[in-house]
N, C-alpha and C positions, 0 to 999 in steps of 0.2 A: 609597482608592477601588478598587473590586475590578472590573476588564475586562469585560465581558460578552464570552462568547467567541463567535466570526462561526461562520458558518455552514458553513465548512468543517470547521472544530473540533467540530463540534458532530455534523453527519456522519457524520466518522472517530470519536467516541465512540462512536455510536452503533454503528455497524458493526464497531468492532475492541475498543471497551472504554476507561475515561480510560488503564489502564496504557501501554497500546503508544501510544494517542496522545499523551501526555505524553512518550515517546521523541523525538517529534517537536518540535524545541526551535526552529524557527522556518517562514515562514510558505511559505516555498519549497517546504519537505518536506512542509508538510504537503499545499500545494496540488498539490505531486507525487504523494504519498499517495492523493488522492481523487481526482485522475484516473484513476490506473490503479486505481484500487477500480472506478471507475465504467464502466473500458472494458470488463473484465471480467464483470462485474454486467451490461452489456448483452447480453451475449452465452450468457450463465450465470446461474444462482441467485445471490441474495445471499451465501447461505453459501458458494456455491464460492468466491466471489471474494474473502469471507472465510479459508476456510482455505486458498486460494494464498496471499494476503497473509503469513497467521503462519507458512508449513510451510516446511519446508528445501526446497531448491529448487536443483536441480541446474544451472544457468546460472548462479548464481551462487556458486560454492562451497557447496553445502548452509547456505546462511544465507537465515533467512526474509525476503523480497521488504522488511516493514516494517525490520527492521532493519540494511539496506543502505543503507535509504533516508536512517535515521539519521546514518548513517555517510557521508552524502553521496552517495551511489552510484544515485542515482535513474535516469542515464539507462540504467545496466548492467540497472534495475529494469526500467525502461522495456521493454529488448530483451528481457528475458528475459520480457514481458506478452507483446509481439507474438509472441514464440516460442512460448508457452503458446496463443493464441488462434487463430495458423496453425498448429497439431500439429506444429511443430517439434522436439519432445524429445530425438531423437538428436544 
């Protein structure tokens, strides 16, 4: 029997694609994932808070926000949103 997948998955499909969501191998990440999509996306276009999501990103080593987040690294994700959101970049 095949999952139907919840709505958060369904979401970050939509917004980022199944490849980079399927990076996301449990429900932590992903619910991590779709908040900061979403704080972003409030304050911004969808697409920016799309390509913050994939683009290298200098808070965090030039690795893209989603896949830190893979890598467990959500709350580093996390700081480097509100960095992004107050003009923090230096």
């Amino acid at each position: 029997m095949t999952k139907t997948p919840d709505r958060v998955t369904n979401d970050l499909t939509a917004w980022l694609g199944e490849p980079l969501t399927d990076r996301l191998t449990d429900a932590v990440q992903r619910e991590a994932a779709h908040r900061i999509f979403q704080q972003i996306a409030a304050q911004e276009e969808a697409s920016t808070a799309r390509n913050w999501m994939i683009g290298m990103n200098p808070h965090l080593d030039e690795r893209a926000p989603i896949l830190a987040i893979a890598d467990g690294q959500a709350t580093d994700v996390e700081a480097a949103a509100r960095a992004y959101l107050d003009g923090a970049w230096a």
